[in-house]
N, C-alpha and C positions, 0 to 999 in steps of 0.2 A: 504493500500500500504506500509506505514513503520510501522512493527512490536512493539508496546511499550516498548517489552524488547529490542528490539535494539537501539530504544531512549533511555532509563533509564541508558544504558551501556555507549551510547556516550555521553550521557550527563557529566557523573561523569569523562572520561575520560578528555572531551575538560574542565571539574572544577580543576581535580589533573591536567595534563599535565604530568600523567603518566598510563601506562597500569599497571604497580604494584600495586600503590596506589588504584586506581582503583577496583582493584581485590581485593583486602586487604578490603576497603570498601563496597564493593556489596559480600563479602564473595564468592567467585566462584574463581576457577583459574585462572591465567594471558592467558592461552589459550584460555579459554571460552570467556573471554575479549576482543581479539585478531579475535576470532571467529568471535564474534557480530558484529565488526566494519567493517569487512571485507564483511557480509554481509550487511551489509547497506549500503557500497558504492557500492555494485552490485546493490540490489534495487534503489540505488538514480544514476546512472551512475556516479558516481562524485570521487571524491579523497576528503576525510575530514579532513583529517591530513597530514603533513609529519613528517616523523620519520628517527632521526638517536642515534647513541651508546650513545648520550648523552641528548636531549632532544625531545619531541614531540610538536609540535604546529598547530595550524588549518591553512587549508587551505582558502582562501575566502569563495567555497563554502562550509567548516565547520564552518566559522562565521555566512553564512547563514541558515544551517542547524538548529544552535542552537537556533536561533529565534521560527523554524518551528517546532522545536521537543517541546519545552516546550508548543505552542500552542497544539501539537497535540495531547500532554498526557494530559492536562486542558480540553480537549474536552473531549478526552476518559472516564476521571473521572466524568464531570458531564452527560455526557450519559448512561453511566453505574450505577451514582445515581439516576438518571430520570428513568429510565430502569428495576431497581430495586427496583424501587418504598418505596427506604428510604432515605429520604437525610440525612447527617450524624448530630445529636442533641447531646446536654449535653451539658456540662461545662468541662471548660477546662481549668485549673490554672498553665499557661506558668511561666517561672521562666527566664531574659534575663541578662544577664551581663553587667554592667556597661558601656562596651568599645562598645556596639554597638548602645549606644544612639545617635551617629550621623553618625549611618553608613546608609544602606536602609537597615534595619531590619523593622522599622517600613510600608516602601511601601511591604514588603512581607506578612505583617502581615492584612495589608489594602484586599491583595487582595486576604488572605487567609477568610478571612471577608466576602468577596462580593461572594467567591465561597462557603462557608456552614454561612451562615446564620441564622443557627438555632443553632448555637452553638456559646453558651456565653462563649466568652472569658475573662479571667483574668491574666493580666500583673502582675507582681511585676518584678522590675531593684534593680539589688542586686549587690554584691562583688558576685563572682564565689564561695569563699570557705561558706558563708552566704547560697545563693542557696543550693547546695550541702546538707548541714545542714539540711533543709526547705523540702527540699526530701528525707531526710531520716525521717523525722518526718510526713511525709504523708502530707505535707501542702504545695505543687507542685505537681501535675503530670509530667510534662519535663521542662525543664531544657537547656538552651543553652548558656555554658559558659567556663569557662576554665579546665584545667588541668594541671598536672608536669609531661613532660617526663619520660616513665618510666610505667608510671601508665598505668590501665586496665581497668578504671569504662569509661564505655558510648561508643557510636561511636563516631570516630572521623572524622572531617566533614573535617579540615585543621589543617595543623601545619608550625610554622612562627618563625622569630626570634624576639628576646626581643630585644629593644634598649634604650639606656638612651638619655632620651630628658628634653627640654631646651629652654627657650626665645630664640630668637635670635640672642641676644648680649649677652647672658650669656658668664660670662668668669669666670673658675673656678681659685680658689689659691691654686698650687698644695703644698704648705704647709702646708694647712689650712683642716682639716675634709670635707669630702664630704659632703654640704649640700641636705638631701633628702625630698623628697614629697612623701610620704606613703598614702595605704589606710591604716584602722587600720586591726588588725588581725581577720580574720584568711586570708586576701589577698593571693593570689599566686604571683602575682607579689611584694608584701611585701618581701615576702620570701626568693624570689632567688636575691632580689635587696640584701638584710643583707647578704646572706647566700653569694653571688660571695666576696662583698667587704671583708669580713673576712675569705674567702681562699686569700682574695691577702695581706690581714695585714694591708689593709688601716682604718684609723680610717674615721669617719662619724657620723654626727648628723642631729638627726629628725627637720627639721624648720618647719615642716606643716603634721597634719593627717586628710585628710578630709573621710571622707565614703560616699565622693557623685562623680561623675565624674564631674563636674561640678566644686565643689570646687578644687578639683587636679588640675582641668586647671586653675583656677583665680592664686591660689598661681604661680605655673609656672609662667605664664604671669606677673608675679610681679616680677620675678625675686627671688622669695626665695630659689629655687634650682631644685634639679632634680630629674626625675620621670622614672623610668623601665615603657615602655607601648611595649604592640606589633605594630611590624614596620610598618606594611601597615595600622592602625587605630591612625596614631598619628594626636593630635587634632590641628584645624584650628590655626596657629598661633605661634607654638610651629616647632620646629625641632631637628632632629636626629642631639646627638652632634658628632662633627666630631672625627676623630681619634687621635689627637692632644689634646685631654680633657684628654688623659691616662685614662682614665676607663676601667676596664676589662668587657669581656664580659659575658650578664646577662645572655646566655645562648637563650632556645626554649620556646616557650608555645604552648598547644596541644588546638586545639577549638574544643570542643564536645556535642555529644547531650545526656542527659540520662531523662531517663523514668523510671518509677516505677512500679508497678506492675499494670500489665492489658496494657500497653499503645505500643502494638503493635501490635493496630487496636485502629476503633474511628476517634475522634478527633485529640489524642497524636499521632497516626500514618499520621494521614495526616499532622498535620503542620512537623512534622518530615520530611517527604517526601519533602512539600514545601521547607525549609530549606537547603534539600542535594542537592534541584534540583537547586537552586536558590545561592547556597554559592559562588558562583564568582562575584556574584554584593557585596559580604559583606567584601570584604578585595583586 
């Protein structure tokens, strides 16, 4: 009754809450886009979105839609593996970024688990520019991490703004050097944190490098200073400093997926899939 391409289409639409983006992601035209959703509100008698000149958001029944779609493409795949009489096997060496240690990455990854079974999975949690590295040297197959506006490697699954965060009580001395909390290099959020402050001329010193997410947040929470993270993954405890801190702005980061060679099919293609279908529980 609902076609899976016309789920696959609304799915990524009600994830961007754009038909552009949309389209830009699913590589097809914002028409084809436009098409899809159109027919599946015919199919479903319903209204899934409303849309005006400036943004798009779901309707009720598009919050309920999206329940049923993601069920009904989790069906389609493991009938189609049943069916086909292979279930999907091998080893699969994921590569995840540091920032999504407390997001649900790992419930996607659970129940990427429970639907292929026969494929051994292997984690490693890295800095984005470390991954990166790790895949070019064949020792990841995908990769789900960051990027620098701009750039071309991977699909892009979201893009978000950078914020600088902070204890609670942090209070900066706007006389004194910005005190930072770094991953060490080759970080991306390293990067644009040095790179913003020395287009604006402010000086700044390093109080803390940890390479673990984990240790970034102790330091923060201690108060030793402050950390560039993206906005919608900042950690339990910690907040966005207000606009009254005078810090310029860190700028965007791009969250993306990239694969290696072979990995659009498999394994790497499904958790991929999982991932695009599922990125609005992850920020």
């Amino acid at each position: 009754m609902f076609p899976p391409a016309l789920l696959r289409t609304f799915l990524v639409v009600a994830q961007t809450r754009s038909f552009t983006q949309a389209a830009q992601r699913l590589g097809v035209r914002q028409s084809t886009v436009s098409q899809h959703v159109r027919k599946l509100e015919q199919v479903a008698s319903r209204r899934l979105f409303t849309r005006s000149t400036h943004a798009v958001a779901l309707t009720a029944d598009g919050e309920a839609m999206v329940g049923f779609a993601r069920s009904i493409l989790a069906a389609n795949e493991r009938a189609t593996s049943y069916f086909a009489g292979s279930e999907l096997r091998g080893r699969l060496r994921f590569g995840a970024s540091e920032d999504f240690v407390l997001s649900k990455l790992p419930e996607i990854l659970a129940e990427f688990r429970r639907s292929h079974r026969l494929v051994d999975l292997e984690l490693t949690v890295g800095m984005s520019g470390t991954l990166h590295e790790q895949l070019h040297n064949d020792e990841l197959d995908l990769v789900f991490g960051k990027r620098r506006p701009g750039q071309s490697v991977g699909r892009l699954v979201w893009r978000e703004p950078l914020v600088w965060i902070g204890r609670e009580d942090l209070s900066l001395d706007p006389g004194e050097p910005v005190p930072l909390i770094l991953y060490p290099p080759p970080s991306i959020t390293r990067a644009q944190a040095l790179e913003t402050l020395e287009r604006q001329g402010l000086s700044w010193r390093i109080t803390c490098t940890s390479g673990s997410f984990s240790g970034l947040r102790a330091a923060a929470l201690a108060g030793l200073g402050v950390a560039v993270h993206a906005r919608s993954l900042v950690p339990e405890g910690l907040r966005q400093l207000p606009a009254h801190a005078r810090l310029p702005d860190p700028g965007e980061v791009e969250f993306v997926l990239l694969g290696g060679y072979g990995t659009d099919e498999g394994p790497a293609a499904a958790l991929s899939a999982a991932i695009l279908d599922n990125s609005d529980r992850l920020h």
